[in-house]
N, C-alpha and C positions, 0 to 999 in steps of 0.2 A: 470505099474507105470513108469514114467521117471526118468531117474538116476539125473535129473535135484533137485528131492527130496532129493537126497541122499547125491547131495554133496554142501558145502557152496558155494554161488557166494559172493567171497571180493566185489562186485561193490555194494552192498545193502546200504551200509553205504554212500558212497558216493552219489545214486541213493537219499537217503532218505534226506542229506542236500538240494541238488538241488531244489528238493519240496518245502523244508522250506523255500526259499524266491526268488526262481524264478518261473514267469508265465508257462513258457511251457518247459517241458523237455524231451527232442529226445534219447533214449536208438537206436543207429544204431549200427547193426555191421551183418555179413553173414547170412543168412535164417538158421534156425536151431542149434543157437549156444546158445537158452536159453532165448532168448529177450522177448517172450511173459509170458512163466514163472517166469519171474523175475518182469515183471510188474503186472500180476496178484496178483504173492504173496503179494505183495507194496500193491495195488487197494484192495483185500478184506481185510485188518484190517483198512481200509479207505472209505470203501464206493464211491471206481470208479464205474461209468458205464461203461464196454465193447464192443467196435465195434471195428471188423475186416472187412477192404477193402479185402481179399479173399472170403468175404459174397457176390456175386454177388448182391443182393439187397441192402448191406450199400455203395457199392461201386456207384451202380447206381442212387443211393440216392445223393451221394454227386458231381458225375460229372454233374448230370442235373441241381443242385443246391447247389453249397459251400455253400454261406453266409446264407440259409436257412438252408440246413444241422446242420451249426455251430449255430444258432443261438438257435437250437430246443437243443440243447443239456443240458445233465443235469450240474449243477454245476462243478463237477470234472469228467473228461472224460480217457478214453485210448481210443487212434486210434491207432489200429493197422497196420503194412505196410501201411503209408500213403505217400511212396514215387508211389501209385496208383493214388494218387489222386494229383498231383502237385498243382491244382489250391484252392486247402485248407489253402495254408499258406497265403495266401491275405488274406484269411477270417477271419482265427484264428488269426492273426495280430491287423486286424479293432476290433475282437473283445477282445482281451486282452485292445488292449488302450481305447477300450471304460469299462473296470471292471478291473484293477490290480490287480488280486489275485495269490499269489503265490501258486504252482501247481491246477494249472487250469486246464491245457490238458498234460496228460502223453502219449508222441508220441512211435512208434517202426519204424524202418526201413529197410526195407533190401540192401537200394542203400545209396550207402556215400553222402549226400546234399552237407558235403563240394567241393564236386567236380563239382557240380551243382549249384554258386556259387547265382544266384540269388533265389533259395531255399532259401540257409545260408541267403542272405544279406536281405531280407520279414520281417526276426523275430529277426536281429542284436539285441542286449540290450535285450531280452525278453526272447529270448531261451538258454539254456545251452545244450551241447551235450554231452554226454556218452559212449562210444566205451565200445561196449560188443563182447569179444572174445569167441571162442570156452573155452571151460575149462582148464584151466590151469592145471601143474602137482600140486600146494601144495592146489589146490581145490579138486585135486584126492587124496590126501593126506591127507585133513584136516583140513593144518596147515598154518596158519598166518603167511607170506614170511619174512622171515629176509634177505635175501642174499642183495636186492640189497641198503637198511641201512650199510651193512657192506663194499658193493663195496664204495659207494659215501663218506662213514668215512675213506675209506682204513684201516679197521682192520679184517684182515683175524687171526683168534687163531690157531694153530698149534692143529692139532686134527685129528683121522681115520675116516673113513667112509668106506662101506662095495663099492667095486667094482659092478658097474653095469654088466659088460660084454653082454651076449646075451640079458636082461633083456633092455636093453637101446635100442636096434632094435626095440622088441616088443613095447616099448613105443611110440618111433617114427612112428610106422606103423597103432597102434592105433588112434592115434592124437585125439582130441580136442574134436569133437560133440557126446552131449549126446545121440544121437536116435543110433548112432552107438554104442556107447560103452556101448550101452544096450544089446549088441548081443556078447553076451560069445565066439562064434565062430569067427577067423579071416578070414573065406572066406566068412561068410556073411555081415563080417562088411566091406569088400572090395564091396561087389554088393552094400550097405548101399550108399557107398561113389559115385559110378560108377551113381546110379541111381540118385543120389541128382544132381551130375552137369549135367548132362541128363535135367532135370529139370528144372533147374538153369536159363537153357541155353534155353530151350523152352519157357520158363514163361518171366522170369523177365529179361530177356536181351531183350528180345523181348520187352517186356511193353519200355522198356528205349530209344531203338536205333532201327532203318529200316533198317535191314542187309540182304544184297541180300544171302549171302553165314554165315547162321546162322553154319550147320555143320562142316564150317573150325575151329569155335571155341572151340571145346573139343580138338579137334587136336593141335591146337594153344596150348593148355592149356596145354596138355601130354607134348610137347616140353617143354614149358617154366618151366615144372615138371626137366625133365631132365637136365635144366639149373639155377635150383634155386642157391642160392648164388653165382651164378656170374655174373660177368658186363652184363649191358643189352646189348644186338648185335642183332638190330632189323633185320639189315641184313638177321643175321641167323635163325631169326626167319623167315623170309619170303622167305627162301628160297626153303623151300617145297610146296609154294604157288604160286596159278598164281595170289597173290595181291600183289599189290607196298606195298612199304616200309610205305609209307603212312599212307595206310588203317592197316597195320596190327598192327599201332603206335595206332590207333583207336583204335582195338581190345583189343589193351592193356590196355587202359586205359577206356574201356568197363568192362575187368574181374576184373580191379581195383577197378569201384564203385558199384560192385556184393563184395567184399572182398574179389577176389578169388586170387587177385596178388597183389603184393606191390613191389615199388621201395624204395631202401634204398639210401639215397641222401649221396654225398659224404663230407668228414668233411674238411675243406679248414683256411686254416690258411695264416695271411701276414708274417709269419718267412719263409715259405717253398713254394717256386714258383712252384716245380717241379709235384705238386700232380697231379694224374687222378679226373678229373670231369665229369666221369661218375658212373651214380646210378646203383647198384649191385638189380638186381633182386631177390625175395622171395616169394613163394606161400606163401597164408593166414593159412594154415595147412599142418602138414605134414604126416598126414592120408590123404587127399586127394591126397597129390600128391604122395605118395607110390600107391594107387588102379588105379591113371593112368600111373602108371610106371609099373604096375602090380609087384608088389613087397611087398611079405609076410616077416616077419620079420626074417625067416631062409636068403632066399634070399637076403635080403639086409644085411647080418651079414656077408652073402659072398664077397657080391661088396663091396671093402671097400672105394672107390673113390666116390659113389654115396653114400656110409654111411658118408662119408664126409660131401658132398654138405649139405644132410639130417639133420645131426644133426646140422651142423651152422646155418638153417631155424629153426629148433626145440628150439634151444636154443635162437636166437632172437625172437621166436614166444613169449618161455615164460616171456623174460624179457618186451619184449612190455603188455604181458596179467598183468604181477605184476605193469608195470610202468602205465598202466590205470586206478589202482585204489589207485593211489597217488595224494595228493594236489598239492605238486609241479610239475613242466613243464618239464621232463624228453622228450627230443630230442635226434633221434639215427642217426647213420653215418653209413660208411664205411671212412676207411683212406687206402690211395693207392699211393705210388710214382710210378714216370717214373723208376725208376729203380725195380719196382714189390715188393719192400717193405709193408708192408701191416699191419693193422688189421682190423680184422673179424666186431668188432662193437665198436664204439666210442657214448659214453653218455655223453651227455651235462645237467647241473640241472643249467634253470633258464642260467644267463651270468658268472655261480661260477665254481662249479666244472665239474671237466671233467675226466673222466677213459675209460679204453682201454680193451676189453674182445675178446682174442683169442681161438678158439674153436677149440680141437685136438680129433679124435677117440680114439687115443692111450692111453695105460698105461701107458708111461712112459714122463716125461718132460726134456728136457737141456737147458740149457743155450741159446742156439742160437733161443729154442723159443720164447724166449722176446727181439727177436731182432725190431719188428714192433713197441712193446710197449716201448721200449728205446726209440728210433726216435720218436714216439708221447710225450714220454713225455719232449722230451728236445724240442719238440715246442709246445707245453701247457705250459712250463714254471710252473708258481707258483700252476694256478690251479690245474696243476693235481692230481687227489686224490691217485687211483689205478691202475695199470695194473694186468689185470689176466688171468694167462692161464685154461680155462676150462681142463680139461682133465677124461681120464676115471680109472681114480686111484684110494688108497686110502688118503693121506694123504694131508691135506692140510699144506701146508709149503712156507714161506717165499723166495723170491729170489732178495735179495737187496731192495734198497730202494724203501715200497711203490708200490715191484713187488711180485705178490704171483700164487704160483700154486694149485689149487683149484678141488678137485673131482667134477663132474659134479652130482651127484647127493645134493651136497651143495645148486643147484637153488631153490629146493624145501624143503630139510632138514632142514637149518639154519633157525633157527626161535628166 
């Protein structure tokens, strides 16, 4: 049984307007993060037909012939991983404008289109896309997210929460996909992970890009494991490589439209000349990147510099997994001065509000932690909602105006 059963996916609701009045709707997000069982579930109280491009004969079906392909098709369809078939979106195109129905073809993908730009630009007007994450914690939990309503209103209530301590490692080490965290044991949910980008990397990077040097990319991938939340420095990426800087710029935004890496772009303001404008690097999970850092969750409870890095990923994973299944346009940063001033993640809702979220191991908070979220907020001006410092405490409490320190377990609890 997949734990996929077990736990709610928040994006259903949103998954199910899209239907309601647009023609095609694209559910993409990393191989194995739940996309097919989320459309399935949709498609049988609905009467979808099923086809998976991993069929070597639907597959072959439709490269010999899209427009036939698409035309045979029954009323309401799923194509599943149809970033196989690129030459499908002319077809399904021709054929939406020739019948407007809304939810027509219910898509899956495992490669990001929007980085594939004339993908995106085939079905502009027609198609709505859906970013489906690995699982989130308050999915693992249950419960309906309240935190990031209370970040963007800035009201944090004074109240206890129990201390995560070693429990916050394991989490982080687990990360996100259901087929692993169906495996009780943590050295087989690490082979889980090990073997997936194995895969990943055989299959669908291959399908995508003609890479002479396909095995530098796990390697590539381990590194930029051990460089998560920090500024990208393709340099030192490519310095255990005999590839130019170039190609491994390539690379990177190869593991990008797999979801295996994300660039967090920098937040730039006209009150403040001095910022860095470079993107902070983030693996797409942080179960993955612990089984290429080979790191169990004892072990990473030891390293506290890479529990670091780890939980800033973990904790921007979650707020991107909660801010996906929101109506409004929730955009994330990093803020960075020349003089190394910083915060962890800056939120933008829409061109209104804006709040600042610093991310500490530690149990304890002072004052000089919201020294990043001062400086951001006195160049946000009026917008700014909240500053908050994550931490791994109990109690959440107020620290002047509009600034609050907040247990890290609040991402999933506050409901």
């Amino acid at each position: 049984m997949s734990t996929n059963h077990l736990h709610p996916r928040f994006a259903v609701s949103a998954l199910i307007n899209a239907l309601a009045d647009t023609p095609v709707v694209l559910i993409h997000g990393p191989r194995q993060c739940g996309k097919t069982t989320l459309a399935q579930g949709i498609a049988e109280s609905r009467g979808y037909a099923y086809f998976s491009f991993d069929d070597a004969v639907a597959l072959g079906a439709a490269i010999a012939d899209p427009v036939g392909f698409v035309a045979d098709l029954p009323d309401h369809a799923i194509l599943d991983e149809v970033q196989r078939v690129p030459t499908l979106f002319t077809a399904i195109k021709a054929a939406v404008d020739r019948g407007r129905r809304p939810g027509r073809f219910l898509l899956t993908g495992s490669a990001n289109v929007l980085l594939a730009p004339k993908l995106a630009d085939s079905l502009a007007g027609r198609m709505e896309i859906l970013r489906l994450h690995p699982l989130a914690q308050c999915e693992l939990a249950g419960r309906p997210p309240g935190f990031l309503n209370a970040l963007l209103e800035g009201r944090f209530k004074a109240r206890n929460y129990g201390r995560l301590g070693k429990e916050l490692a394991a989490r982080i080490a687990a990360g996100g996909y259901p087929a692993a965290l169906a495996r009780a044991i943590p050295r087989r949910r690490a082979t889980w992970y090990r073997d997936y980008i194995e895969t990943l990397v055989q299959r669908d990077v291959r399908d995508l890009a003609r890479i002479a040097s396909l095995d530098a990319l796990p390697r590539l991938l381990a590194l930029a494991a051990g460089q998560t939340a920090r500024l990208l420095n393709v340099s030192d990426l490519a310095a255990p490589f005999q590839l130019s800087r170039p190609t491994i710029k390539d690379y990177v935004t190869l593991l990008e439209r797999v979801f295996l890496l994300e660039q967090l772009a920098p937040w730039h303001s006209n009150r403040l000349s001095r910022l860095i404008k470079t993107p902070k690097l983030h693996l797409g999970d942080t179960g993955v990147a612990c089984a290429l850092l080979g790191l169990d969750a004892e072990l990473l409870w030891l390293d506290r510099s890479t529990l670091g890095q780890l939980l800033e990923t973990f904790v921007y994973q979650e707020l991107r997994r909660q801010a996906s299944w929101r109506d409004d346009d929730i955009r994330f940063h990093h803020f960075r001065d020349k003089d190394g001033v910083e915060v962890d993640l800056v939120l933008e809702r829409g061109g209104r509000e804006l709040v600042g979220v610093e991310v500490k191991a530690a149990a304890t908070v002072m004052a000089s932690d919201f020294r990043g979220l001062r400086k951001l907020r006195e160049a946000a001006g009026k917008r700014f909602a909240a500053g908050v410092v994550l931490y791994d405490g109990e109690a959440s409490l107020g620290f002047g105006e509009g600034l609050f320190a907040v247990p890290i377990r609040a991402l999933w609890e506050l409901t």
